[in-house]
Each structure stands twice: as structure tokens, then as C-alpha cells.
N, C-alpha and C positions, 0 to 999 in steps of 0.2 A: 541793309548792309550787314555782313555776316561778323559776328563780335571776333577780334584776333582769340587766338588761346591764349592763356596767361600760362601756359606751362612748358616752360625752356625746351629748347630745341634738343632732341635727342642727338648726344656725341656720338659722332662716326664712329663704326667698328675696327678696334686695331687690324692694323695689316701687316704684311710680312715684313715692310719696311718701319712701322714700330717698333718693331718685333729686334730687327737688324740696332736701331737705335738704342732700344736699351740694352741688350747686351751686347755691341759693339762686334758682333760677327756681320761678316758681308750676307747679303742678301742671298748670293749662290750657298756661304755654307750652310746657312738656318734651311734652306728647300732641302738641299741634300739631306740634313739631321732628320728635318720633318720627315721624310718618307725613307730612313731609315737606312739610308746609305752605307756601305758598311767603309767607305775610307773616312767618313767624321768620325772621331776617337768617340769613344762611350762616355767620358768626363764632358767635352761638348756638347755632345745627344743631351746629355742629363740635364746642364744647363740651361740649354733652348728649350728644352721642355717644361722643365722648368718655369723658366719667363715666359712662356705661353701661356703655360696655366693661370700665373699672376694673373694677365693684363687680360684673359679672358680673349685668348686668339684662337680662331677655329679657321680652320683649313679650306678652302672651296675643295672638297672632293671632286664632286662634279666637274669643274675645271679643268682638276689633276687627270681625274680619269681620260677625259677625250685627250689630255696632251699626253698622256703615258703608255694608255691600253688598259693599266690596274681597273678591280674592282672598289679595292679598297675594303676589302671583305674577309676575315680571317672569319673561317668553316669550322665549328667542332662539329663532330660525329656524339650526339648526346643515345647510349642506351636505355631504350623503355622497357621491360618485358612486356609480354601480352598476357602473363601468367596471369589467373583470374588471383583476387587476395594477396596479393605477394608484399609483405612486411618489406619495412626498409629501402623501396627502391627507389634510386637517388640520391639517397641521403650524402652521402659520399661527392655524389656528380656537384652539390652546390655548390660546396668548397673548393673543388679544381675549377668551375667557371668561375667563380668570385675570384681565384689568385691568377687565371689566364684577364678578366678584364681589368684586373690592377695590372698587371703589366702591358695593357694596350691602352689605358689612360697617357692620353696627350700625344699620342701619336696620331696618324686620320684613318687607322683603321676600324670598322666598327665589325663587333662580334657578330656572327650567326651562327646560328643553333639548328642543327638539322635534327631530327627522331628518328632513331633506327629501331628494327625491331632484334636485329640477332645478327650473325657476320656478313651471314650472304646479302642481306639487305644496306649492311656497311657496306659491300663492296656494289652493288652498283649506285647508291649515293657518290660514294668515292667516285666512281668513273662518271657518272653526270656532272660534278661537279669541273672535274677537268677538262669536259668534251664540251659544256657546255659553257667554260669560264662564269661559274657563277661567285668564284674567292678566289684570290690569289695565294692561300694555302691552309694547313690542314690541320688540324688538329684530332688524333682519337685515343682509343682505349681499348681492353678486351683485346689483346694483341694473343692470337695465335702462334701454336708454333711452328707452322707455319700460314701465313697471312696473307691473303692474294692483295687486300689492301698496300700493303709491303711489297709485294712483286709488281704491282700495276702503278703505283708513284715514283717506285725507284724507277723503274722504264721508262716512264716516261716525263723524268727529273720535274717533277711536279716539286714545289716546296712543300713538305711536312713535316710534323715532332709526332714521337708518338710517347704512349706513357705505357712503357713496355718494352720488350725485346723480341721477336721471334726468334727461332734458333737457326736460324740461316744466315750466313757470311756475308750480310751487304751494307752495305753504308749508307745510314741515314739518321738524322739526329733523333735522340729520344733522350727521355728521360725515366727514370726507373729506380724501381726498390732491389736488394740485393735481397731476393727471396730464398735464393738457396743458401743466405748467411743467416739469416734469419730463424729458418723453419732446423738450421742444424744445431744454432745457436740454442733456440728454445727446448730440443731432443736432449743436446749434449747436458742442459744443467739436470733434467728429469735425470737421465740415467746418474747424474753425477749425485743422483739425491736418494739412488735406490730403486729406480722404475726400473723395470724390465719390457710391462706389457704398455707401449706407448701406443695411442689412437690419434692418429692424426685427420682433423678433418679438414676437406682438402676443396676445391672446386674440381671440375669436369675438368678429368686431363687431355684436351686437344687444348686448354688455356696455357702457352708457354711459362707463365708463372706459377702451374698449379705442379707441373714438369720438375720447375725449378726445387718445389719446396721438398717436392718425393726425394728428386737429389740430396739434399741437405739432411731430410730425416733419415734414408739409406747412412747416408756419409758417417752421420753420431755413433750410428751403431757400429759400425764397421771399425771408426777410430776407437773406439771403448773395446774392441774383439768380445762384440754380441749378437746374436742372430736378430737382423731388423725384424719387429711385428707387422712386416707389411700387409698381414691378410687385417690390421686393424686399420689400414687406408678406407675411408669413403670419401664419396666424391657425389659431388651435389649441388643444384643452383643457388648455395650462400644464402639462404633463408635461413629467417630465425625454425621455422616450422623442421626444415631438415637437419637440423643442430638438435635441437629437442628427439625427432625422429632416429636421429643416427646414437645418439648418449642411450635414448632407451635398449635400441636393438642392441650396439656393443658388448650394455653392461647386462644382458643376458646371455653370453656367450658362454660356454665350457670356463674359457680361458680368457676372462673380459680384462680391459685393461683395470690400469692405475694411477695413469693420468690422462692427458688430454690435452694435444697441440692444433687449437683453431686458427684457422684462417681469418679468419675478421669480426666482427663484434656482434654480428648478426648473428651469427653461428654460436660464439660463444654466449650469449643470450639464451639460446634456444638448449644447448647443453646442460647450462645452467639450471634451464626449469626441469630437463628431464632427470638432473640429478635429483632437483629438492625432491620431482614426483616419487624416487625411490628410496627416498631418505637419506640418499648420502648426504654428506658436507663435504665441502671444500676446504682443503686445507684439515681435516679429520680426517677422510675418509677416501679422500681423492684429489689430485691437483689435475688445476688448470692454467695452461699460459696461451695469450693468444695474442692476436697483432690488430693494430686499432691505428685507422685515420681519423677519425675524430674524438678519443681518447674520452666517452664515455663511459668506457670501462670501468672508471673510479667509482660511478656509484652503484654498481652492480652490487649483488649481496649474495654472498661477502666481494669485496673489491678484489679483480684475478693481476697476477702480473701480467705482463704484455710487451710488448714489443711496440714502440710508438713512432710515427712518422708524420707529421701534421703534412696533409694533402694539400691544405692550401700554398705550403711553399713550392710543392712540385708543380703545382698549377701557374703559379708563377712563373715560375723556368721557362715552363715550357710556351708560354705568353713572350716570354724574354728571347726564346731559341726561334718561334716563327719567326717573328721580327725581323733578328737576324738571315734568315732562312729567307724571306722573302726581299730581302734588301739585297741577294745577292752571295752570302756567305756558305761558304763550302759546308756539309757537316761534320765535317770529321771532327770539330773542334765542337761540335755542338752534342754531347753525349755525358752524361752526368747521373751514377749509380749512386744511391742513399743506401744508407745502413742508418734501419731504425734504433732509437736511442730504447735500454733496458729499464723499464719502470717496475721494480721489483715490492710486490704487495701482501705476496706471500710467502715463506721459505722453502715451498715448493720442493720438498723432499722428505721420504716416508718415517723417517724419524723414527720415534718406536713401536711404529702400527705392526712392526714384520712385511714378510711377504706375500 
């Protein structure tokens, strides 16, 4: 005869009707909240999810899926380069998945992560995914200015966020940096410090924000009545290697600059070493400002001002805006520009070097 177990009966898994018990909503509006309804108010969503997470309540997806059609599936478009040696890549991408899967905790969606290698590779990802409903929506990056991913969702009212803008007039939610406030922001204090010859290093302008920031650096010079240095524009795939590459070549110019407006940290990294290789200093001999999602910048040597925007909250949003976006809610309300906040570490102006 087979010995009983001496170890307690495992308690049944909470259910929706738990669920309705402790927090005292009916049973339709906790499914509603659950899948993200957009007539349950956001104060309720919060709650139910909330007391979910408590009492350790998980959703039969599977269920859901055969009564609804959903996947249950929110898609990013993660970029890989195929670049052989390439410094830095991803660094960035972890922090916007880590603030997209805080904002999809406790809901029944679960992340996936596609690998792209470059746009055109985004764009038939994009379109297998909606032909072949592998997610109920979308998430990417690397926004074009103009973006056949953009053209091929909005036609086909696919729900997506994007982290970016193209420059074409259509409606669809995203989230974004105010790059041309930014990169005018950063021009206008150089020149206000004495610069004349600014360098701005820039990404490959088919990228809509790299568009944006030329706007911005044009713009300083123009409000100040100064002829922009645009022949000190380069453009380049945001390696530390092409930051060092581009500092060297500038500052052997006729007419090289005097400061130096980077794109992102990898860049300014790599400036950095091609300055120490020639001897300059910073903040002696040359200034630099640059712009940072993950605000590394601090221990750089010496430490640059920057322009800062912690990625992880944009990442959230836009985790916050599928949601939305797949529950049914229009974009127009779903659209949200950042202005990064000024981290000032140097006085970044020529003082009494001359000109």
C-alpha cells in the first residue's frame, strides 16, 4: 500500500474571480482592464494590475487567444549591425527593452524580440509580421525620413509606437527626442562662448534625427548672424572608432574646428581619444558637448557636458503607448517629444585661449 504524502495539498491558482473578490470590480471589468481595454480608466487598469501581481494571478493566454484572435505578442524590431568589431552595439537597445518590459508587466502580453540587420530587413520583418499575425503590435527604432515601415503600418492600421519621427505628415504614435532642440541648444552655447568653427558629429543623414540635429546646428548659426560650418558636418555609423576617425581628420583641416557637437557617447568616446592622441585637452584647448542615454559620460576624462535623456523612460512610454495602441486607442493622443535635460561639466567656452 502506497504511504500518503505528508505534504499539504497545493492551493488552487487564483482566478479572475479572486481577482474580482479582492478588489471588488466585476468580473467583465478586471477581463476588460486585463487585456487592456481602453474604456477601463487607467486608475482601475493600475489597480487590477496591481492585485494581480499581489495574489500571483496569470492570465490563460492561450484561452484568450482562441476567444479573441490576439497573439498576445508585442514585436520589437531589435537592431544588430553585421559590422565586423563594432564598439557599443546595443548598449542603448537594453535599456529601452528593459523600460518597454516594465511597462508590459502584469498585463498578458509577452515580449518578443525580432533581429534586424539594417531597414530594409526591418521592413520585411514588419510586413511578415502583420501578414503573418505573429504580434498584435510593434515596436522599433532607426526611424527614417522617410520610412517604408511607416508607410506599410499606417496602411495597413497595424498597431505600432515608434522611437522617432519620419518627416512625412501621418499619424501614428511615437515617442521621441527633440533632436533639432537639442543639437541647436548645444551650437547656440558654443557660439555663445566664442566658437566660430563648430564640428558636429552627426549619424548618416537618411536617419530623420540625424536631419533634425543639421536643422538645429544650421538654426544657432543663423540666430547668432554666423555663417554655419557645415563643411565640418560628418556623418558616420556612431562608433566609438568613427568619433576618434572623424576628431583626427577635422582637426587637421586649414580651418579645423574649436569645439565639438556629438551625437552620443560612443562618438564622443572616440573624439575624445583622437583629441588626447594630438594633445589637445578639453576644456584647454577644445570643448566638447554631447548627448547621452545612458549618462556615462560622467566618467569620461575629463567629464564633457551633455545633454541627457535616460532611454529607459522612453522605453517605457512607448511599452505604455502599444498597450494602448493595441487595446484599441486612436494615436493621435499617443505622441510624446522629450527635451533632454542640460548636464553642464564644463564651461564650455574659449575664455582666453583667443581665436
Amino acid at each position: 500500500m502506497a504511504e500518503k504524502s505528508s505534504q499539504p495539498p497545493r492551493p488552487a491558482p487564483p482566478t479572475i474571480k479572486t481577482l474580482a473578490d479582492r478588489t471588488g470590480y466585476s468580473i467583465a471589468t478586471i477581463s476588460k482592464a486585463l487585456r487592456g481595454h481602453a474604456v477601463v480608466a487607467p486608475e482601475t487598469r493600475d489597480a487590477i494590475f496591481r492585485a494581480a501581481q499581489e495574489i500571483g494571478y496569470q492570465a490563460n493566454t492561450r484561452g484568450m487567444a482562441l476567444r479573441t484572435g490576439k497573439t498576445y505578442q508585442a514585436a520589437v524590431l531589435m537592431p544588430v549591425t553585421a559590422a565586423p568589431d563594432y564598439e557599443w552595439d546595443g548598449v542603448e537597445y537594453t535599456q529601452i527593452l528593459s523600460g518597454i518590459s516594465q511597462a508590459l508587466e502584469g498585463s498578458d502580453y509577452s515580449l518578443s524580440v525580432h533581429v534586424i540587420r539594417d531597414a530594409a530587413d526591418g521592413c520585411e520583418v514588419a510586413r511578415r509580421i502583420v501578414e503573418q499575425g505573429l504580434a498584435d503590435g510593434l515596436i522599433f527604432s532607426g526611424i527614417l525620413a522617410d520610412d517604408p515601415r511607416i508607410d506599410l503600418l499606417v496602411a495597413r492600421d497595424f498597431p505600432f509606437v515608434s522611437l522617432g519621427r519620419c518627416r512625412k505628415t501621418l499619424d501614428y504614435a511615437y515617442v521621441d527626442i527633440d533632436n533639432e532642440w537639442a543639437a541647436h541648444a548645444a551650437t547656440a552655447r558654443l557660439i555663445a562662448g566664442g566658437h566660430r568653427r563648430i564640428a558636429l558629429v552627426n549619424p548618416q543623414a537618411r536617419l530623420s534625427y540625424a536631419m533634425d540635429r543639421i536643422d538645429g546646428f544650421t538654426r544657432a548659426f543663423a540666430e547668432a548672424g554666423q555663417p554655419a560650418s557645415s563643411d565640418l558636418i560628418v556623418e558616420g555609423d556612431l562608433s566609438t572608432a568613427f568619433g576618434r576617425k572623424a576628431a583626427i581628420e577635422l582637426l587637421g583641416r586649414a580651418d579645423p574646428p574649436t569645439a565639438f557637437v556629438c551625437v552620443n557617447e560612443s562618438t564622443t568616446l572616440g573624439v575624445l581619444s583622437g583629441l588626447a592622441g594630438l594633445g589637445r585637452r578639453v576644456g584647454t584647448d577644445i570643448d566638447v558637448i554631447a548627448y547621452d542615454d545612458i549618462n556615462v559620460s560622467a566618467y569620461f576624462t575629463p567629464p564633457v557636458t551633455t545633454f541627457y535623456q535616460p532611454i529607459e523612460i522612453c522605453g517605457r512610454l512607448l511599452g505604455q503607448y502599444l498597450l494602448e495602441r493595441m487595446a484599441g486607442a486612436a494615436p493621435l493622443a499617443l505622441k510624446q517629444t522629450f527635451r533632454p535635460e542640460l548636464v553642464v561639466r564644463q564651461p564650455d567656452d574659449r575664455g582666453g585661449r583667443g581665436n
